[in-house]
C-alpha positions in Angstrom: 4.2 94.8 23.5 6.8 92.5 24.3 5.0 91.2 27.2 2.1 90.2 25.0 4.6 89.0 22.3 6.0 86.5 25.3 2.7 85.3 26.8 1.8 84.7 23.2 4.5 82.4 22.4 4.7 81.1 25.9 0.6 79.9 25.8 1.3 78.6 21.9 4.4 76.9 23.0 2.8 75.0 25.5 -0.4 74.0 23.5 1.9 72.7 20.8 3.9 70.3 23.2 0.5 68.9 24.1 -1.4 68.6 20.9 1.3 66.9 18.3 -0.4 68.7 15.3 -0.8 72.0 16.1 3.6 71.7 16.9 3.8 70.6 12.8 1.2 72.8 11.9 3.2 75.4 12.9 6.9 74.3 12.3 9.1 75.9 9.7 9.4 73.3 7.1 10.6 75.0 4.2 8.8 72.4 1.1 5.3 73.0 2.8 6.2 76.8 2.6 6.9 76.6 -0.9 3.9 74.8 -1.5 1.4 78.0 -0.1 1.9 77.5 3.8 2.9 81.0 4.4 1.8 81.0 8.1 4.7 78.6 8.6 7.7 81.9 8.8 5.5 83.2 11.7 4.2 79.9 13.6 7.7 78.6 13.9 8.5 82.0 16.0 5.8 80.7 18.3 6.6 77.0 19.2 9.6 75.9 21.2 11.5 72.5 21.2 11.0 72.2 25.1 10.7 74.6 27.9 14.3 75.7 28.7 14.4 76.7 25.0 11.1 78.5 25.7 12.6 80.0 29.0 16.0 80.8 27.2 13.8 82.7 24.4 11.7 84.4 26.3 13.9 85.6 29.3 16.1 87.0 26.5 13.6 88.6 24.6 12.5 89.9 28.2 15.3 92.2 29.0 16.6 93.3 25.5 12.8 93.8 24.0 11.7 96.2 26.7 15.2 97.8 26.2 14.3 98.3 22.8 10.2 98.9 23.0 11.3 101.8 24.8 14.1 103.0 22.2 11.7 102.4 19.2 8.2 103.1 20.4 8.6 107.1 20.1 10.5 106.1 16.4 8.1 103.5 15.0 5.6 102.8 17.7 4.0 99.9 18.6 2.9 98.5 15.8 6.2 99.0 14.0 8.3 97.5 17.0 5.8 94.2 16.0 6.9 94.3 12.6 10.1 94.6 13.7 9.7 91.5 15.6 8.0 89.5 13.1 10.0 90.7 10.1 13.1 89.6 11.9 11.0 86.0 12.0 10.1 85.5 8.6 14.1 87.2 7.7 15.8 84.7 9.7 14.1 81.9 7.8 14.4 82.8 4.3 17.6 81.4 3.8 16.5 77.9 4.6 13.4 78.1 3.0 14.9 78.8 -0.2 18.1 76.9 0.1 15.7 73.4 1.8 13.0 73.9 -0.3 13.9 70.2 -1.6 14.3 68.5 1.4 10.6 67.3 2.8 12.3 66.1 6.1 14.4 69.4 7.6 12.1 71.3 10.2 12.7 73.9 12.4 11.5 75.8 15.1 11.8 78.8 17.7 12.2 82.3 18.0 15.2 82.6 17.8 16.1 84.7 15.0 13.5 87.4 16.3 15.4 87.2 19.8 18.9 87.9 18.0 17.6 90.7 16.0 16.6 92.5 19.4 19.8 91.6 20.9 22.0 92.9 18.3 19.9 95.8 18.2 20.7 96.8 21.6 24.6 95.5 21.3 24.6 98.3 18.2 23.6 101.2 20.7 25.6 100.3 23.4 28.7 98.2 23.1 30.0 97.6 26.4 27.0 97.3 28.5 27.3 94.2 31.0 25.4 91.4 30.3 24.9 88.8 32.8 25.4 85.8 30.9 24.6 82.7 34.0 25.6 85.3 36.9 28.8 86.4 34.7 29.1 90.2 33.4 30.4 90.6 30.3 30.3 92.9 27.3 27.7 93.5 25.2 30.2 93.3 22.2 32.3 90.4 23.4 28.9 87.9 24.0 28.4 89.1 20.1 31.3 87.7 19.0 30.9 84.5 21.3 26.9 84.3 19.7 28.2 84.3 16.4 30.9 81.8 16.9 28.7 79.5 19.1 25.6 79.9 16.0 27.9 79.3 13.6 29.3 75.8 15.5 26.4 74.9 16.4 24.3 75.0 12.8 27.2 72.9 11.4 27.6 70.1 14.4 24.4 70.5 16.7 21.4 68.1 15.6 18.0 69.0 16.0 15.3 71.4 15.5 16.9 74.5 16.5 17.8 76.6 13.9 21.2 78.3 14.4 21.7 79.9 11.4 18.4 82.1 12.2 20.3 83.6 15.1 23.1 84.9 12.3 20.6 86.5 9.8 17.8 87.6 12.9 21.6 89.0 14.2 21.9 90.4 10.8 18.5 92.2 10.7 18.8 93.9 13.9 21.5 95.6 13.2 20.8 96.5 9.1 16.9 97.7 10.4 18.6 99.9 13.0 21.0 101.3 10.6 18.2 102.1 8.1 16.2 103.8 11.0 19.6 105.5 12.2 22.5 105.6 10.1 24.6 107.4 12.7 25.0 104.7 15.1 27.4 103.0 13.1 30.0 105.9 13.5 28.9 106.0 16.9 29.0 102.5 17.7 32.8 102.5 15.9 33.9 105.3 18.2 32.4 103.8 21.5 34.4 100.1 20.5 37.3 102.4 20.1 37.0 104.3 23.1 36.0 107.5 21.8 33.0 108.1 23.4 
């Protein structure tokens, strides 16, 4: 599933950077939403500002979507690991569709927010597993708080059509569906930051 969910976006991503129209077509522009363009909170998930956002996205997604595919397949199965992914897609944009629904010019687009909610899916189950962030290990836990700082900088100084603030609430979603799934991984995930477990 995630493999199809990343040839997918890859194939859309790349038709959008050639054909102009498909690329706004799909964008997240929160007044076009209001206005009955629904298909807007999932086509933004599928077009990518240019290809190392693509790769970024998608090399993410990668590792910490198979992770989880194999956590929540035998819980939800496949199609509820897809609504997974695409609720935490329309989620993460919610809050600037209701809070831009005024502003004609603000776009957005990536998929982002989906990524984030897998991510901090995993980082809920296990802590301190290494990530490898550019050849560097470090903790699951302590790239969350560096993700959160960086998406919160970023969405207040960083121009453009990325939308940081999805990564917070797609962040946000990973870890409240997990919770609903499994309430006990908060007391477990407390005990394993503690060194408990």
């Amino acid at each position: 599933m995630t493999l199809a969910i990343i040839i997918v976006t890859a194939l859309v991503s790349f038709a959008a950077w050639q054909n102009p129209r498909l690329l706004d077509a799909l964008m997240l522009r929160p007044s076009r939403v209001w206005r009955g363009e629904l298909w807007r909170l999932i086509g933004h998930g599928l077009i990518h500002a240019d290809p190392q956002h693509l790769m970024f996205n998608m090399i993410t997604l990668f590792f910490f979507g198979t992770v989880m595919e194999n956590i929540l397949f035998e819980r939800i199965g496949a199609v509820g690991f897809l609504l997974f992914y695409l609720s935490a897609l329309v989620l993460s944009a919610l809050p600037d569709v209701i809070g831009r629904r005024d502003d004609s010019s603000y776009a957005s687009l990536g998929a982002s927010g989906a990524v984030a909610a897998m991510l901090f899916a995993y980082i809920l189950i296990d802590p301190w597993a290494l990530l490898f962030v550019f050849f560097i290990p470090v903790p699951a836990v302590v790239f969350a708080m560096v993700y959160v700082g960086y998406s919160i900088w970023a969405q207040r100084h960083s121009p453009g059509n990325i939308n940081h603030g999805a990564h917070l609430w797609g962040a946000a979603w990973g870890v409240i569906f997990m919770l609903l799934l499994e309430p006990s991984l908060l007391p477990r995930f407390l005990s394993k930051i503690a060194g408990l477990e």
